[in-house]
C-alpha positions, 0 to 999 in steps of 0.5 A: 443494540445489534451484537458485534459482529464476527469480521474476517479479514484477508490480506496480501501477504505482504508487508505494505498491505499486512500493516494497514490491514492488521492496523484496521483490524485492530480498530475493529477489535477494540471497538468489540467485534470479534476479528480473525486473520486469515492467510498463508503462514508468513502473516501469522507474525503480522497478525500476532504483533497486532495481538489478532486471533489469526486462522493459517490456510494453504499451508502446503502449497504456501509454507512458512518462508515461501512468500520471500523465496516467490517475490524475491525475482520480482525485486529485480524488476520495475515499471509495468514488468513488475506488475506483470510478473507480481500478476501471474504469482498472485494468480497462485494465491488466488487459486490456492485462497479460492480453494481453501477459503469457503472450508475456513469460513465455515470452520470460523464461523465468520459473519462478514469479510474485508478483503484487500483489494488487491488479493484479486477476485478473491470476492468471488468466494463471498459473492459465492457464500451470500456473505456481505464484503467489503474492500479496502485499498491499501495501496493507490486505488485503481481508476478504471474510467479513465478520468485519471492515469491508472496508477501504473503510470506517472501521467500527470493529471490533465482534463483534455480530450488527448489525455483522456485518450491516453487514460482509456489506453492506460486502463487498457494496458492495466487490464491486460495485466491482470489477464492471468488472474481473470483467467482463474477468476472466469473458472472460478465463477462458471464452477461456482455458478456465479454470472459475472458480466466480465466486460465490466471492469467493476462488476465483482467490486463490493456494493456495500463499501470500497474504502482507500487509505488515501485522503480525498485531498492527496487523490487527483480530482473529478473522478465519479466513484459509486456511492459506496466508494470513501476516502479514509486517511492512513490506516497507522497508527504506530502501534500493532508492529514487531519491534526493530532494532535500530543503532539511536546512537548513532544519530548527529545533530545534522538534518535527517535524510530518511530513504527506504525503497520500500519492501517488495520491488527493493532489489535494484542496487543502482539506486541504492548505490546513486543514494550514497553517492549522493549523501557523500556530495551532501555533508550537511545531511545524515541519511537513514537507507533502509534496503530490506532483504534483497540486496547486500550491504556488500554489493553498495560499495563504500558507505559515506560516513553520514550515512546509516545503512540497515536493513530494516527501520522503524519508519514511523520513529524515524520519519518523526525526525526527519527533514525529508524522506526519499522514497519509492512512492509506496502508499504507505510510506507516503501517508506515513511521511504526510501525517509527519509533515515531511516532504518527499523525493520520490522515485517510482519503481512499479506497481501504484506507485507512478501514480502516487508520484504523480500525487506528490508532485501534483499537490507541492509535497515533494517532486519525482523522477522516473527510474530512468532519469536517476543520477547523482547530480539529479538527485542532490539538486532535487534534495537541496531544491526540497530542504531549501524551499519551505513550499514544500515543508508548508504544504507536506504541513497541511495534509499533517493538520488534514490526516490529524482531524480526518482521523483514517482509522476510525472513519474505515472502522465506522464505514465497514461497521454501517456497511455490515449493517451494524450500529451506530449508523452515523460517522463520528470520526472521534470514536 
């Protein structure tokens, strides 16, 4: 029998990349593997809830609470803007994680890494070291053959020599917006002695195993992915999280809206606002809105009686009675909302989540609007369109049955377990 292994595991620092990867994490340390959770100090209480042995590092240049203070311009922002702004701060948490992370390895004694995808370049520290890596996608993984939109558009998915086109100049446009990290990236490596052909897209991407969170039935088909690349299925499984307070007792008997925009690119109080205005129009529903830390209850104007407004809700507890979810097209979120059953209102604002939109609409889950075509009427159409046409309800129903039987979490744990060579060398989805 081959010894467990001591598994590394670095994350974004932030809360739709740290649930997943704590949740993977977790796998693996009860499957015997020795797990320790690098990062700035704003993950430690991610990684304490998931009862992880976590490692602190570029605490000075990142101290505790400095995280929230960085993103929270970037709140403000959407479409491809917010990319680009998110871009250049996370080119500081390459920079600082490059520097710092060979010493923790060492200290630690870690044998293999699992990287978020998007803690950018970051592999270049492992290629480095010699030690085996593998990658996981918390968020929607980024197409770069042009087969499909990249995900920071909403472009549906077509196979006709026009939208092939588009889709190259998409890849272009996204490549364009990692140019701040690639800068570093290009140091980082000729400091290193590492020789990288950077006019592949790909070429640092692991080679032993590049694993998404998304479903391959919930993912736009035909796309060529290398052999090391797997679907999972959502990495939750309602445990490993701090707990929320939330007003139970507040709940009636009417169907449950549940509505969260998220919590990076949350700080739009338009939206926000067109939300209750709706629910007010609606009396028949009750709404949950979860608005997180960037805007101020005050500043939303009045709230309808049917609805509830915290700042932050136990998503899982509550998508398991809800009749819909309006949200922002957040991985996460959209995989939580799927293994319920629920189908989805969304409403893109950055990052991967136009692509994730594009998703619900193209398989009947839920239907979509762009940020810009957000009004009230819109909106209450969209809603009773959504709780009056079962399709929806029957199809949100299938990938329920399809993420039961994928079971995400173990197949990720099993593919990294054969990745870093380590038995058994068979997936078993029921271990």
């Amino acid at each position: 029998m081959v010894p467990h292994m001591k598994i590394g595991f670095i994350s974004m620092p932030f809360v739709g990349h740290l649930n997943p990867m704590t949740s993977l994490a977790r796998k693996l340390q009860s499957r015997g593997h020795e797990i320790t959770f690098i990062g700035v100090p704003d993950v430690q209480p991610f990684a304490r809830a998931a009862d992880l042995t976590f490692v602190p590092f570029c605490e000075d240049e990142y101290p505790a609470g400095s995280i929230a203070k960085l993103y929270a311009p970037v709140s403000k922002l959407h479409g491809l803007e917010a990319a680009r702004r998110s871009v250049e701060k996370n080119a500081g948490l390459f920079a600082a994680a490059s520097r710092h992370l060979p010493k923790k390895l060492g200290q630690t004694g870690v044998e293999a890494l699992v990287i978020d995808t998007i803690h950018t370049f970051l592999e270049l520290v492992p290629m480095s070291l010699g030690m085996p890596y593998a990658q996981v996608s918390t968020g929607l993984h980024l197409d770069f053959s042009g087969t499909t939109p990249p995900f920071f558009f909403s472009w549906p998915y077509e196979s006709t020599p026009a939208a092939l086109v588009r889709n190259r100049e998409g890849v272009k446009k996204a490549g364009e917006i990692f140019a701040p990290i690639l800068a570093l990236a290009k140091s980082y490596a000729m400091k290193v002695g590492l020789s990288i052909d950077w006019s592949d897209l790909t070429a640092t991407a692991s080679k032993l195993a590049l694993i998404t969170q998304t479903p391959r039935e919930f993912d736009f088909p035909g796309i060529a992915w290398p052999p090391q690349f797997h679907y999972a299925g959502p990495f939750h499984d309602g445990n490993g999280r701090e707990p929320i307070s939330f007003p139970w007792e507040k709940f009636t008997d009417k169907p449950l809206v549940y509505a969260s925009m998220g919590t990076l690119v949350n700080g739009l109080e338009r939206i926000y606002r067109t939300l209750l205005q709706t629910v007010g129009q609606l009396s028949e529903i009750q709404m949950v809105l979860s608005i997180g830390q960037n805007v101020s209850p005050e500043s939303l104007g009045s709230i309808p009686s049917n609805a509830i407004v915290v700042r932050e809700a136990p998503q899982i507890q509550l998508l398991k009675r809800a009749a819909l979810c309006i949200t922002h097209a957040g991985l996460n979120t959209t995989l939580e909302s799927l293994a319920n059953g629920i189908p989805m209102v969304a409403i893109p604002i950055g990052y991967d989540q136009p692509g994730v939109a594009a998703r619900i609409g193209y398989h009947g889950v839920g239907e979509f609007m762009d940020i810009e075509n957000l009004s009230v009427e819109r909106l209450r159409l969209l809603i009773q369109q959504l709780l009056e046409n079962p399709q929806y309800l029957e199809k949100a129903r299938l990938f329920r049955k399809v993420i039961a039987q994928t079971r995400g979490l173990n197949l990720a744990a099993q593919i990294i377990e054969r990745a870093f060579k380590w038995e058994p060398t068979t997936i078993n989805q029921n271990n």
